[in-house]
N, C-alpha and C positions, 0 to 999 in steps of 0.2 A: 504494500500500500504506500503510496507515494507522501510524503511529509514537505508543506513548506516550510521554513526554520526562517523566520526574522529575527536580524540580529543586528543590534546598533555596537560599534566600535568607539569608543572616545580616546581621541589621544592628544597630544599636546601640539599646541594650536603651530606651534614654529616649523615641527615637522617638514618635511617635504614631503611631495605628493607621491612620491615611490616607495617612501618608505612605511606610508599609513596604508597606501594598497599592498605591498610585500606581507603587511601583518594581517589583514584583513584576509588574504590568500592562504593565509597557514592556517586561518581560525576555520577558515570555510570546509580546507582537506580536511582537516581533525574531525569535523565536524559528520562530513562524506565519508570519512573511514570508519567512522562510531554507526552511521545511518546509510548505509550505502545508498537506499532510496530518497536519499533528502534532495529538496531543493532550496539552498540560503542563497537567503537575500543580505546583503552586508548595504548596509549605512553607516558612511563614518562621520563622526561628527569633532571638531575642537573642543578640548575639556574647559577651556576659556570662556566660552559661551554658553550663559544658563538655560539658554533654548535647548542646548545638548542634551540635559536631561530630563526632556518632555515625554519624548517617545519613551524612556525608561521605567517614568512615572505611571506612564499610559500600558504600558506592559503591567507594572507590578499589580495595577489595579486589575486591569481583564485575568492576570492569573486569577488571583487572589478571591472571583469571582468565581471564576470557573472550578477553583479547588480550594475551596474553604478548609474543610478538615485539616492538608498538607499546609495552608495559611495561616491556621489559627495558632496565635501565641508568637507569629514572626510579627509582626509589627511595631 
């Protein structure tokens, strides 16, 4: 059964752009070797900017929803 996997990356804003997709690429195999059927989406975002961690927010809630039991007592 095929899995899509969203996944945001933060890293530091000075970066260059080779170096934040290079780590974005290893997060993705690791991820493809653990799920052979996945399909990741990688979003990177600068740790500098508080917008970065919207989408993360936005994640913790939709688990947290969808899996209360495994949520309750983490917050």
């Amino acid at each position: 059964m095929p899995i899509s996997i969203p996944n945001t990356v933060i890293v530091p804003g000075q970066w260059k752009v080779l170096k934040g997709h290079t780590v974005c690429e290893e997060i993705e195999l690791a991820i493809r070797k653990a799920l052979p059927e996945s399909t990741v989406f990688t979003h990177l975002e600068p740790k500098e900017d508080p917008v970065s961690f919207g989408d993360i927010e936005l994640l913790i809630e939709r688990w947290s929803k969808q899996h209360p039991l495994w949520w309750e007592g983490r917050a």
